[in-house]
Each structure stands twice: as C-alpha cells, then as structure tokens.
DOSE-198509 format. One line per 3 residues: number of its first residue (from 1); their letters; for each residue x, z, y of C-alpha. Coordinates in Angstrom, 1 decimal, always signed. Layout:
residues N
NUM	A	X,Z,Y | ...
***
This chain:
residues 344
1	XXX	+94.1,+123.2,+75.9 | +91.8,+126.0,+77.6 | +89.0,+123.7,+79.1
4	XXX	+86.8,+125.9,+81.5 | +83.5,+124.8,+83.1 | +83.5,+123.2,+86.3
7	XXX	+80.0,+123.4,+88.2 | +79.4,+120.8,+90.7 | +76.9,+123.1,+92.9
10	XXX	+75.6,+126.4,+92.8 | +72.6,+128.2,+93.8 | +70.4,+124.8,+93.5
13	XXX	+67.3,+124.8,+91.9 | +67.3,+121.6,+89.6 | +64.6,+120.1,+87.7
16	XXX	+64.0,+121.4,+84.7 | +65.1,+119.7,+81.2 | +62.1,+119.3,+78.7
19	XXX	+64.3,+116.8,+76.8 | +62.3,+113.5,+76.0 | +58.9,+113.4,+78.5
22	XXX	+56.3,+111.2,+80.3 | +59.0,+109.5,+82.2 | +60.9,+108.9,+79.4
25	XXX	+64.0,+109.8,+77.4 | +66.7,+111.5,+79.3 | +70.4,+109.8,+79.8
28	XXX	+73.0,+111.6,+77.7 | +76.0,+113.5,+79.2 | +79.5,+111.5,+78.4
31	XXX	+82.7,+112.4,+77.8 | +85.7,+110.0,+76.2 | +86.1,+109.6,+72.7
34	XXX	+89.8,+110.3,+72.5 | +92.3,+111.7,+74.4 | +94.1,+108.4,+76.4
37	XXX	+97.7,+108.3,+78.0 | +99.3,+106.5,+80.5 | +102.2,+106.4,+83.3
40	XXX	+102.5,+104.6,+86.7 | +104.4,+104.9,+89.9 | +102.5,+106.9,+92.6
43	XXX	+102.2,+104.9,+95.4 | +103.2,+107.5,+98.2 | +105.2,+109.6,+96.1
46	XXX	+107.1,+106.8,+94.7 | +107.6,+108.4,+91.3 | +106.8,+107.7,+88.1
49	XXX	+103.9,+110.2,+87.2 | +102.1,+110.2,+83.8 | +98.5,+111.3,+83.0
52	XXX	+96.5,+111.7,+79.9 | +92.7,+111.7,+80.0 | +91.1,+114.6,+77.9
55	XXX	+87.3,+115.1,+76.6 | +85.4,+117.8,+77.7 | +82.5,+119.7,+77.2
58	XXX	+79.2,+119.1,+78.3 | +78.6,+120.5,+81.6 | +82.0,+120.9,+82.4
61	XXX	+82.3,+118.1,+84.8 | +85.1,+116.1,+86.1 | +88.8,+118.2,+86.7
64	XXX	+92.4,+117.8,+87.2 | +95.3,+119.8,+85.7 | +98.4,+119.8,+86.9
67	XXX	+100.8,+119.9,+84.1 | +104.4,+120.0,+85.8 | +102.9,+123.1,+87.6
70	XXX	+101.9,+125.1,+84.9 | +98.8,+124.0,+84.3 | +97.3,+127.1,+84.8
73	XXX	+94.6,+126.0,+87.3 | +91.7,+123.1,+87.2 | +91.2,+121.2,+90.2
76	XXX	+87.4,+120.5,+90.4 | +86.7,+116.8,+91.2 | +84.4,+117.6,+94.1
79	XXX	+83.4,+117.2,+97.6 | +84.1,+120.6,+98.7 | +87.8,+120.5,+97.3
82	XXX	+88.6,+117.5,+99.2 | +91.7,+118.8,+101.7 | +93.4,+115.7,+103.1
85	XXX	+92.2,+112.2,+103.6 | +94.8,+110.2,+105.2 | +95.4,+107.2,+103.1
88	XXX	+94.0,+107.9,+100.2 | +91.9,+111.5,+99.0 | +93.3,+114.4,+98.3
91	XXX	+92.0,+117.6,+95.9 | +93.0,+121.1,+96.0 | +92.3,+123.9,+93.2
94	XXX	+92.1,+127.7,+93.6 | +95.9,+128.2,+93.1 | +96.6,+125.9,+95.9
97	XXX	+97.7,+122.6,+93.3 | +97.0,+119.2,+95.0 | +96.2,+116.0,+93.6
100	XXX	+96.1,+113.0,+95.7 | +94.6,+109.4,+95.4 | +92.1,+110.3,+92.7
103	XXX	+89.8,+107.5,+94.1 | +90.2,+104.9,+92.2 | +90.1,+106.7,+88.9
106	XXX	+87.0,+108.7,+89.9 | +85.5,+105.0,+90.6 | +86.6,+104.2,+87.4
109	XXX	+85.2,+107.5,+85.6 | +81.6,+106.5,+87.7 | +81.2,+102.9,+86.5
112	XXX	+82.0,+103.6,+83.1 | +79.1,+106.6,+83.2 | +81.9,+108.8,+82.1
115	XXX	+80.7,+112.6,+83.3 | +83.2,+115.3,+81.5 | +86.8,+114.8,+81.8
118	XXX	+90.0,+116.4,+82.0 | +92.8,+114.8,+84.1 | +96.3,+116.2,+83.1
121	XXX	+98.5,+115.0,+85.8 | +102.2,+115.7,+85.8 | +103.2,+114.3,+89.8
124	XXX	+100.9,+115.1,+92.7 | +98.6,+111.9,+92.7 | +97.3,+109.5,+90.2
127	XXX	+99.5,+106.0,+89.7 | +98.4,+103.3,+91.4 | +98.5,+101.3,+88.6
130	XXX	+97.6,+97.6,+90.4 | +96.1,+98.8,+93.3 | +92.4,+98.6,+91.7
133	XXX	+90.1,+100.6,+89.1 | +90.4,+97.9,+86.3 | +93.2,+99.2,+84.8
136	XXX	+91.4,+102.8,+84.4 | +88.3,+100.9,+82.8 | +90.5,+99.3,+80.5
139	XXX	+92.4,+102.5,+79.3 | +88.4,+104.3,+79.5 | +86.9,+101.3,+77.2
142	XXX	+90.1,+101.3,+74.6 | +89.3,+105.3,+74.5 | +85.4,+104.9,+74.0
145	XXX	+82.8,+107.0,+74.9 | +80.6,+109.7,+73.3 | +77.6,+111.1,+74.1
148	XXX	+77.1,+114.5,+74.3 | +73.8,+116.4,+73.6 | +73.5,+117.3,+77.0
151	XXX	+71.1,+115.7,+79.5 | +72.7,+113.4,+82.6 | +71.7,+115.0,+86.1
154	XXX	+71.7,+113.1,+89.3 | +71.6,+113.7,+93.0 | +68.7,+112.4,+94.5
157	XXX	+68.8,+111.1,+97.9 | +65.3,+112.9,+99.6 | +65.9,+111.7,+103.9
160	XXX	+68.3,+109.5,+105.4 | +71.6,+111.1,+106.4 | +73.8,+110.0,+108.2
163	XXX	+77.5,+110.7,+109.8 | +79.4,+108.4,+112.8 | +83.1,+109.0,+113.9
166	XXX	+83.8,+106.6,+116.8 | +83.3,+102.8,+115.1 | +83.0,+103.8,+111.9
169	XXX	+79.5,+105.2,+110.4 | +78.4,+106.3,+106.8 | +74.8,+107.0,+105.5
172	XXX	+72.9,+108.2,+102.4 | +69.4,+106.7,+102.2 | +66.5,+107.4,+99.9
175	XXX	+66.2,+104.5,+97.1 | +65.9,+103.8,+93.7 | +69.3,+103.5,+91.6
178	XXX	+72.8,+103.4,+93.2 | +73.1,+100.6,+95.8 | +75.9,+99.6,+98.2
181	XXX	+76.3,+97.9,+101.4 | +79.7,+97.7,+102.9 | +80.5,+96.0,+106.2
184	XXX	+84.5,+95.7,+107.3 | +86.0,+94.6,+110.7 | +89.7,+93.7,+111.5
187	XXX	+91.6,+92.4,+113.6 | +93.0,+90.2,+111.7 | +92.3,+86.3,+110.7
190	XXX	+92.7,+87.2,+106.6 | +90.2,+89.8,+106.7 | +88.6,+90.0,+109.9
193	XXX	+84.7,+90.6,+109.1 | +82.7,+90.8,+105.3 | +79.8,+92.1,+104.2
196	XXX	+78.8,+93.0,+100.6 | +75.8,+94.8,+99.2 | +75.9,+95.4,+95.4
199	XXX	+73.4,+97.3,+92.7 | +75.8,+99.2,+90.3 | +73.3,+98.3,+87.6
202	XXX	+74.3,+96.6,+84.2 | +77.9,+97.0,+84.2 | +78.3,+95.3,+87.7
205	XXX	+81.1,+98.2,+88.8 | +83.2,+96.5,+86.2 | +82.9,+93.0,+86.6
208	XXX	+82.3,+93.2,+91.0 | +84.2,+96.2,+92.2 | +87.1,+97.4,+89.6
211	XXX	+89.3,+94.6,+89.6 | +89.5,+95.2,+93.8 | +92.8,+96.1,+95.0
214	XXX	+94.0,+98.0,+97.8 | +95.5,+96.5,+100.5 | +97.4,+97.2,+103.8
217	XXX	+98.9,+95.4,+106.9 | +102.7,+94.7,+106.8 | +103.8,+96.3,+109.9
220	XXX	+101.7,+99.1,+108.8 | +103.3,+99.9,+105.7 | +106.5,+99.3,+107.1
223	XXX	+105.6,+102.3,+109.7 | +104.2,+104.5,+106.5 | +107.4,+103.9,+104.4
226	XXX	+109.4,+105.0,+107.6 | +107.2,+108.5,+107.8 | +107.6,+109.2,+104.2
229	XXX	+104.4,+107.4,+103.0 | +103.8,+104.6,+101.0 | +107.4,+104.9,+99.0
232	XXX	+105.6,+103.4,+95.5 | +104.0,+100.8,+97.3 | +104.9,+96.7,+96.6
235	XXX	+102.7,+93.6,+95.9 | +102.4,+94.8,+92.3 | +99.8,+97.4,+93.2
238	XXX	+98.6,+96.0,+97.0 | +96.9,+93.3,+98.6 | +99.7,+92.9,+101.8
241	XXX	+98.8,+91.0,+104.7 | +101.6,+89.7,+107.3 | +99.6,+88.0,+110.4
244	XXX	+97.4,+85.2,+108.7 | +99.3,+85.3,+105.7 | +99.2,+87.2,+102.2
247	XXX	+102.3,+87.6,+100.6 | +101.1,+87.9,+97.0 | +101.8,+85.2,+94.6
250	XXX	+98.2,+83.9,+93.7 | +96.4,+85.4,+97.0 | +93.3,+87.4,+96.1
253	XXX	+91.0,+87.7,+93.2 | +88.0,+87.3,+95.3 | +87.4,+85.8,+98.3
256	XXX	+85.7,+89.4,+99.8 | +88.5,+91.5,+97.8 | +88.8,+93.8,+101.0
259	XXX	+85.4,+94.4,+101.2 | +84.9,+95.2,+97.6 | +87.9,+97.5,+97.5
262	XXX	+86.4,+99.3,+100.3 | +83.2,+99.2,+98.3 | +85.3,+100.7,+95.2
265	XXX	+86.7,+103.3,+97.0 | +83.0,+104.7,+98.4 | +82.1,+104.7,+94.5
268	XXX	+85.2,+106.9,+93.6 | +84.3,+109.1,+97.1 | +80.5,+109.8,+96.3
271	XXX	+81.5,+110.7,+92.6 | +82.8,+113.2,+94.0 | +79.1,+114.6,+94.3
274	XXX	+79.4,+116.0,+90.9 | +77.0,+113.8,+89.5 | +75.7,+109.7,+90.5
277	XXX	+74.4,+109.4,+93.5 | +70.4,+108.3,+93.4 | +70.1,+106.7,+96.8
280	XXX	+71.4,+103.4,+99.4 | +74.9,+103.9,+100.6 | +75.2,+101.7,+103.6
283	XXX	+79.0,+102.1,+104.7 | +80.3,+100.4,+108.7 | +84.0,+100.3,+109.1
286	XXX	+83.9,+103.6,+106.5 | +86.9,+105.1,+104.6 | +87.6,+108.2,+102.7
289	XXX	+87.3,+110.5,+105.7 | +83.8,+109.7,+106.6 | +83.0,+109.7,+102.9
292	XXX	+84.0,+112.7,+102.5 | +81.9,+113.9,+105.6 | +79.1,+112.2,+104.4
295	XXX	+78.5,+114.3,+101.2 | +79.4,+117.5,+103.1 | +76.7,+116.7,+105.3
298	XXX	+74.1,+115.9,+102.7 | +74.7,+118.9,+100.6 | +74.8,+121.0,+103.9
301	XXX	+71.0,+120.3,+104.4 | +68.8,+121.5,+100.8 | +66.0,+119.7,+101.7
304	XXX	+68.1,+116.2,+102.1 | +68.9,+115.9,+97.9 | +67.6,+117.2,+94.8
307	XXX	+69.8,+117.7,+91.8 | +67.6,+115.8,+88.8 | +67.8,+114.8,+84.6
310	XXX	+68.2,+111.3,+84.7 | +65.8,+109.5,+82.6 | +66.7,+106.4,+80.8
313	XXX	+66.5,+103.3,+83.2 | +66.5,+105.0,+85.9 | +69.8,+103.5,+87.2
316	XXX	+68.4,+100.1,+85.6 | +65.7,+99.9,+88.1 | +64.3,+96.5,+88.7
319	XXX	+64.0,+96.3,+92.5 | +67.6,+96.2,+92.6 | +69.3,+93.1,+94.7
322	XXX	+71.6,+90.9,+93.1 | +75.1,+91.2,+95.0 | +74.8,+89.0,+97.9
325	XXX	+78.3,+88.4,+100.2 | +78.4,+87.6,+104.0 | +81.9,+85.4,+104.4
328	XXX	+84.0,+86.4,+107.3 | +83.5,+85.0,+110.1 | +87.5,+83.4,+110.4
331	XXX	+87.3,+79.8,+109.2 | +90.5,+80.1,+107.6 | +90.7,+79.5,+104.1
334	XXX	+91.3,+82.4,+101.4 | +94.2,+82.7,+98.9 | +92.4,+82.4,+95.5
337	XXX	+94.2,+82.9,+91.9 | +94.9,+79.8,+90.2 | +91.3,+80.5,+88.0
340	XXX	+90.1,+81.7,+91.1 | +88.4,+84.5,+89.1 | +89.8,+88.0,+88.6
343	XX	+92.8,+88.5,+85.9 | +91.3,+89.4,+82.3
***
C-alpha cells in the first residue's frame, strides 16, 4: 500500500524541535502496532462495510482510503475536508471520494493518542458498530501502539474563539491540557438538560466518554428512515427515545450518556485539527456543524493558535478538574444497566 503524507496545515511557523530540553522530553508520534480489521453495518447506508486500520509513517497524519473505489486517493482526516454535516461528519478527498461518520472513530484514534493512521474503508462511512467509540478502543488496544521517532505537535489555543448559530454556541479557550464542557437541552423528559465537564487526562476518554452511544428520538428516525437516512440504524447501535421512554433493554450506561456522547463526538470533531487540541472546549447545544465551524474559525485567525512539540505531561497537567456532572433537571428516574456501569 502507497502511504503518502498527509499535512495537517501549511504555511505555519511551528516551534521548533530540539528533541529533549528545559521543559522536558518531547511526546512521541504514534501509530498502531499492526494492521487491525473489522466489519459493521453503516448506519445510514445500511450495508455491511468493512475497514482495516493501517500504520503509518510519522508525519503522515490521520487518512481514509476508499478501497471499493480504487483506492487511488487519501482522504485527509481534517477540518478543511469536512463537506457535509447533517447527522453525522462527512470527508471528501481530491478525487471527490466521501467518507461519512468518521466521528466516532477519530474520538477513538484521539483518546488512544493514536496520530498516523490509514483507514481503508470499503462503503462510504465507518460502521457504527454500537453507537459509541468503545468498540474502536478495543480493536486500537488489541492492535497496540508504537512509538515513532517523531516528536507529538499540538495546537495551542492563544485567545478565546468563539462561533454561535441561533441556540447553539461553540468556543476554543486558552488553557492547559484538553478540557471539556458540554451543556445539552431537549425537549424531552429522558434527556431534557445535562451538563458535563471532563479533563481527558489519564485515560479518562476511555473510561468517561467511549462507551457513549448515539442516540435519536423515535419519531425522528422514523422521518430519517423515510428520506433515505438512518437505514442501518436499530437499538444495537443507538440510544432510542419514544416520549419518556427508552426502548433499549437495560436503558443507559450512564445516567448523563447523552451528554457524554455529545462530549465524544466534539473529541472526534476537534481531532480533526490535525493534531490535540491544547485549550477549554466549552460546547452549548453544539453538534458537528458548529464543530466544524469552530476549527475553521480558529485556524482562519494566525494569531488565535500556535502549532507546538508537546512535551511530556503536558496533557497530564495538574490543574485539571476531576469530571463533575450537573443531573437534568427532569425528576424522572434514568434507565440504568443491571451493574449500572458500562458493559466491559
């Protein structure tokens, strides 16, 4: 397989890389150990579509290939590719192949510090698997990881930016690390109104985000199914809410599942950087569209970020806030599993 280099951003100064220094040793690139394949039904496409996860080179970056089109053409896995984001986001390459809901994978790829990869794809989006990014971790940790002598580079959050589209808002703030704050609002008794605000520090994407699924509104998936979306989609891979009701056996995995999974899907959006994001993400009523605005805005303005090496710790910083969850405001009881904990 021809692997070609995929650069996240051009015509950027960056720091320069002096290997191990004052502020200490620099963070290694990553790529997977192994090659890794699976198959899953695409949830709009309704298909069964198989993928198998390649190493890379350092510097190459994150791509998709799409294999039942030739595989001629990479599909960088950034920001500036992103064509549609109804329902899930969509890539484009230079040949005009698509690839659709790579969110949850790219969350995947971001909390397992994964940073050169190439996704041969043979449908036009990524399965759904269960709705959430911990089947992706799972397939990522059975593959391992290697370190590559190559040194990590981060975007560094500079000045507050930020991007509103009618209720919903989306910023980038200055800060040390990668922290989140997500805030939902529906009308609707299940999910109604949560709050969460999570460090992705120590492994916390795996154990506090991943095992989020997706979820939708019954009547609203009926109306998607009707126009062609949503053909892949059952309580196997969603969270499906009918009134004040969820209609999956065992309800959810945690009590704030729809904020984390909005939470989850922001991580897989903002990887789409090129590189982690060194800053406060602080998400109202957000989705991919305003995600996707959000970086376009930030690298629209040079003296908002700075591309950086990341030195070791440096997404380990101490001033980080344990997760802390603000319960809806519905006093209706939530659906737990039986263990009330997510599935191993």
């Amino acid at each position: 397989m021809e692997i070609v280099q995929v650069t996240a951003h051009s015509g950027r100064r960056e720091t320069d890389f002096g290997g191990d220094g004052p502020d200490g040793p620099f963070v290694r690139q990553k790529t997977l150990a192994a090659a890794v394949a699976f198959d899953g039904i695409g949830i709009h496409c309704g298909t069964k579509v198989s993928v198998t996860l390649h190493p890379a080179p350092p510097g190459s970056g994150i791509a998709f290939r799409r294999s039942d089109e030739g595989g001629g053409t990479l599909i960088p896995a950034r920001w500036d590719r992103v064509v549609n984001t109804r329902f899930c986001t969509t890539l484009v390459g230079d040949g005009g192949s698509h690839v659709g809901t790579v969110e949850h994978l790219l969350a995947a790829l971001a909390g397992c510090e994964i940073d050169n990869v190439v996704v041969e794809v043979d449908g036009p989006e990524i399965p759904i698997m269960d709705g959430s990014a911990a089947p992706f971790v799972a397939l990522i940790d059975g593959a391992g990881c290697e370190e590559q002598d190559a040194p990590r580079r981060g975007i560094r959050v500079r000045k507050p930016v930020t991007v509103s589209d009618g209720r919903s808002t989306a910023s980038l703030l200055p800060g040390p690390g990668f922290t989140l704050r997500v805030e939902i609002d529906f009308e609707n008794p299940i999910v109604s109104r949560q709050s969460l605000s999570l460090a992705l520090v120590n492994g916390t994407f795996k154990t506090e985000l991943a095992p989020a699924r997706t979820f939708g509104f019954l009547d609203q998936i009926e109306q998607m199914q009707a126009a062609g979306l949503a053909r892949g989609g059952s309580l196997e891979n969603a969270i499906v809410v009918d009134g004040d009701g969820i209609l999956n056996h065992g309800g959810l995995r945690f009590e704030d599942e729809f904020a984390r999974h909005k939470a989850l899907d922001a991580v897989g959006d903002l990887y789409l950087a090129g590189a982690p994001i060194l800053g406060a993400f602080h998400g109202i009523r957000s989705g991919h569209d305003i995600n996707n605005k959000l970086l376009c805005t930030l690298f629209a303005d040079s003296e908002a970020w700075s591309e950086e090496v990341l030195r070791a710790g440096e997404l380990d910083h101490p001033a980080h806030e344990p997760t802390r969850r603000l319960a809806r405001t519905s006093s209706n009881p939530w659906p737990r599993a039986p263990d009330g904990r997510p599935p191993s």
